[in-house]
C-alpha positions in Angstrom: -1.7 18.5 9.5 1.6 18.9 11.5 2.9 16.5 13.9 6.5 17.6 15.4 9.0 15.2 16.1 12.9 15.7 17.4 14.7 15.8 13.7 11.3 15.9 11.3 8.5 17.0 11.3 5.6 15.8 8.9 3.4 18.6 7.4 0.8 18.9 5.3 2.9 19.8 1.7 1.6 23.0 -0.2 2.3 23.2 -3.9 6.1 24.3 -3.6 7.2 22.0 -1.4 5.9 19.1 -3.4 7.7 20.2 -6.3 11.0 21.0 -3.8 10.3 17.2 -3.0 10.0 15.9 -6.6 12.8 18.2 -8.1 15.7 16.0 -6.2 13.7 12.8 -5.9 15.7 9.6 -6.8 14.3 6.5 -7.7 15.7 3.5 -5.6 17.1 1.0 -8.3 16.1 -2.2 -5.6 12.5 -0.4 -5.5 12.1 1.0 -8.6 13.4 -0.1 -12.4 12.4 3.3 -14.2 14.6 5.8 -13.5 12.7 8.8 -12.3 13.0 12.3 -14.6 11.1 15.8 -12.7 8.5 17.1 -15.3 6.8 19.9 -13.8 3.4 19.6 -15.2 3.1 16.3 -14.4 3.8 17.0 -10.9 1.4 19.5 -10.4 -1.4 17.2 -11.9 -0.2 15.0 -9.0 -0.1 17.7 -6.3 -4.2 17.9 -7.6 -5.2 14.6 -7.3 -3.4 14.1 -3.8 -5.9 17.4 -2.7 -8.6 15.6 -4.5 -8.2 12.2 -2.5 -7.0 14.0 1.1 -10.0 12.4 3.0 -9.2 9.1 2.6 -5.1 9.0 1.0 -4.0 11.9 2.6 0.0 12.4 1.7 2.2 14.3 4.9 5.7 15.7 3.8 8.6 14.4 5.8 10.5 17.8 6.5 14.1 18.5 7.9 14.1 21.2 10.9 15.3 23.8 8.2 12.0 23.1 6.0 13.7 21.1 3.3 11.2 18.0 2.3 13.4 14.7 2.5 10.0 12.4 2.5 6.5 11.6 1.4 4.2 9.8 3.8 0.8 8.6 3.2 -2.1 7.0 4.9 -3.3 5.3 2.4 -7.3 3.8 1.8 -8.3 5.4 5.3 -11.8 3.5 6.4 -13.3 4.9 9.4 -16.1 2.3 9.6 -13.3 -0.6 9.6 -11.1 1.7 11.8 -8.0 0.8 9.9 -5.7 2.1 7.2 -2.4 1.6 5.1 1.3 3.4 6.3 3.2 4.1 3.0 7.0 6.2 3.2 9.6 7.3 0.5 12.5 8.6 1.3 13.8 11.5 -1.4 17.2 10.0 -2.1 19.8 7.7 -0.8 21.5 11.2 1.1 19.1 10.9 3.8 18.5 7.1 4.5 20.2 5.6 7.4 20.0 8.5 9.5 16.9 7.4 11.3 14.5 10.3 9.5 12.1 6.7 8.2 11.9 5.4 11.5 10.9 8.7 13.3 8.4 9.5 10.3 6.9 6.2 10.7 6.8 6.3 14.1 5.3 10.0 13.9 2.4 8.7 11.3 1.7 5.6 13.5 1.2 7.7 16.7 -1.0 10.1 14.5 -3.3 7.5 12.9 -3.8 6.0 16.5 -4.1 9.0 18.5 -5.0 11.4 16.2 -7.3 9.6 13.8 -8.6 7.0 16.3 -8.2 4.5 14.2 -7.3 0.5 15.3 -5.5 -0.8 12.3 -2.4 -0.1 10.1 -1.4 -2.4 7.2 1.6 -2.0 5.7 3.7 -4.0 3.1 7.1 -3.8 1.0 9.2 -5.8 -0.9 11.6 -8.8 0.0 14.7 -7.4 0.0 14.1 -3.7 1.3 15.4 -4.8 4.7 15.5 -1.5 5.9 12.0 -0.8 6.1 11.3 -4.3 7.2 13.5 -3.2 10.1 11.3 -0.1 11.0 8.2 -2.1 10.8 9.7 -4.5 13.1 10.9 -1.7 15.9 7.3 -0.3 15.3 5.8 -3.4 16.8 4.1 -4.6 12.8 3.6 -8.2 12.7 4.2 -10.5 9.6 1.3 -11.4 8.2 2.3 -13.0 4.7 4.6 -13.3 2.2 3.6 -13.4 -1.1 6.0 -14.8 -3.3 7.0 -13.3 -7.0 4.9 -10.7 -6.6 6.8 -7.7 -8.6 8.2 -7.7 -11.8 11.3 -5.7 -11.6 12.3 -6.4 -14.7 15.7 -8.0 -14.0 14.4 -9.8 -11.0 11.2 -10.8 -9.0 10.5 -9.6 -5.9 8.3 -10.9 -2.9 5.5 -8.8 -1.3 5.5 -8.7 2.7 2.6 -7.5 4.7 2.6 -6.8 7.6 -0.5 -5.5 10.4 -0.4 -3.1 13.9 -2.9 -3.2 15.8 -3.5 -0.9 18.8 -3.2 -2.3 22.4 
């Protein structure tokens, strides 16, 4: 898969630029508690097992103009009978957030699983206080559809769980 966009494009990842991705990959504290440490054959057991689900969880690199990965998108629990899936994003590290590379990657996977897919229906959720990606939701048209109070445990804290829905015009 590869779906260009003006300052990323999202690819298909092949086994090098998965572990380019997971080499300077850093854990967000607010979304994350365990601090993240690169093990490479632990990542390559999870390069397998994201060929292994590709029909249905498929996982698209987020990838600068100069081929560096900077994200990890997914589409996550396709269901063609139901016509609807789940978005999912992470971005590799705090260097690259704020710049606009979420929204466009979002808005690059939306158009894909509409247009490309065919499909009527993307879920999405994240937690309470990640306002930034309830922010690109919101610009992406996604509707609240709950709030699910104390849903993580993030250790030092609990954290609610938003869902939200798109559903194509």
């Amino acid at each position: 898969m590869e779906v260009l966009g003006s300052s990323i494009d999202l690819c298909s990842f092949t086994r090098e630029s998965w572990h380019a991705f997971w080499k300077v990959y850093i854990a967000d504290p607010k979304m994350d508690p365990n601090t993240y440490v690169y093990n490479k054959e632990k990542v390559d057991e999870s390069f397998d097992r994201s060929l292994e689900r590709d029909s249905w969880y498929p996982s698209y690199g987020v990838f600068l103009k100069n081929g560096n990965p900077i994200g990890l998108t997914n589409l996550k629990r396709i269901d063609y009978e139901k016509s609807r899936c789940e978005l999912g994003i992470i971005l590799v590290n705090d260097s690259v957030k704020g710049k606009g590379y979420g929204t466009e990657a979002v808005s690059l996977l939306v158009n894909y699983a509409f247009n490309g897919l065919g499909l009527k229906t993307i879920y999405a959720d994240t937690m309470g206080t990640n306002y930034r990606m309830q922010h690109v939701l919101g610009k992406m048209g996604f509707q609240l559809l709950e709030r699910i109070e104390r849903y993580y445990d993030m250790h030092d804290r609990w954290e609610d769980k938003l869902n939200y829905i798109l559903v194509r015009g």
